[in-house]
N, C-alpha and C positions, 0 to 999 in steps of 0.2 A: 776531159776528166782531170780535177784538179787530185796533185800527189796527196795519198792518204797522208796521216798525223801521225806519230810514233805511236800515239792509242790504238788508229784503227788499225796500222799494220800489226802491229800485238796481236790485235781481236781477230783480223785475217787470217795471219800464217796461225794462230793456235787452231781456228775454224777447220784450215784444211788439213793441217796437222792431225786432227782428232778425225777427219771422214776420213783418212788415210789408212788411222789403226781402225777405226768401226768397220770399212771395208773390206782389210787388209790387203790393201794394193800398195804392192811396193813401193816402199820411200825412194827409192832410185828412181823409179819412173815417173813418181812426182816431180820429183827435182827436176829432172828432164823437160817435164810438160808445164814445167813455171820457165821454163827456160835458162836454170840454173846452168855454165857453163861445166866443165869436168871438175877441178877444184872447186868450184864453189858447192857442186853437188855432194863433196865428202864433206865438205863444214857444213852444209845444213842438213845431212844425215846426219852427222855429229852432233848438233844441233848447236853452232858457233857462229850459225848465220840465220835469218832469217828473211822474208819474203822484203825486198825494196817496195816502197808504197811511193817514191815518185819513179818507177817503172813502169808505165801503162801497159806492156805486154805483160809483165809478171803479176799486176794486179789483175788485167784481165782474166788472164788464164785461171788465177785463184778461186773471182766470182762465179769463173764457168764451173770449175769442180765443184763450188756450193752449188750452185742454181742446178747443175745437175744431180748430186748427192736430193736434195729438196724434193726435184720432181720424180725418182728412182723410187725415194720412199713414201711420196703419195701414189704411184702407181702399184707398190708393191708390199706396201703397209708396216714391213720390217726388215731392219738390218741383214736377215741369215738369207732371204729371199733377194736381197739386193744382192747383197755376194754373191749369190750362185746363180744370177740374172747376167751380172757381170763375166760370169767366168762359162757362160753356158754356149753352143752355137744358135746363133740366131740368123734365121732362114731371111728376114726381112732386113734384115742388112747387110746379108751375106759375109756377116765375120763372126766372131766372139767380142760380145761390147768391150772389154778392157782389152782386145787389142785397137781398136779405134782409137782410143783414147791418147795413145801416144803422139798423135800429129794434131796441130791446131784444127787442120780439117774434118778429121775422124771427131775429134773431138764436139766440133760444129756440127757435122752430121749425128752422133748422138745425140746431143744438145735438142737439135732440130726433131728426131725423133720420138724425143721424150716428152718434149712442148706437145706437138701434135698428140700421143698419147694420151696424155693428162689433158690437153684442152680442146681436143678435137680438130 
């Protein structure tokens, strides 16, 4: 993966910045799951930082919140229903999906979950 452009990083971090308030899942644990370190995590809550686009983990991780945010709302048609999908116990993966979400793995296991979901 070649580094985004200072455009597409813009269009990125604003991307998951907005599924962030749509969902309302903590900006600290975004920051986290871009793999913002500890100071860097209060300047891009502050918002004095934003997501590096030649980062290949920090982009990755970005893509993964969209592409998940994407398939969340084709399987569940609206915002209020994704939230409380998120935040609800779920038998089939034996957690609450927004706590998965914090490790690259959880993350990949939703990911994986939602794929199969939506496409079978």
């Amino acid at each position: 993966m070649q580094p985004f452009s200072d455009e597409q990083t813009i269009v990125l971090d604003n991307a998951v910045r907005r599924i962030t308030d749509i969902l309302a899942i903590d900006e600290f644990l975004v920051a986290q799951i871009l793999g913002f370190d500890d100071d860097a995590r209060i300047a891009y809550l502050n918002g004095q930082t934003s997501i590096d686009g030649s980062n290949k983990i920090m982009v990755g991780a970005a893509l993964q919140i969209i592409e998940l945010y994407t398939l969340l709302e084709t399987m569940l048609n609206d915002d209020e229903s994704v939230r409380k999908w998120l935040n609800a116990d779920n038998v089939a993966l034996a957690s609450r999906p927004i706590e998965l979400i914090t490790t690259p793995e959880g993350l990949n296991d939703l990911l994986t979950y939602a794929r199969t979901t939506v496409h079978g």
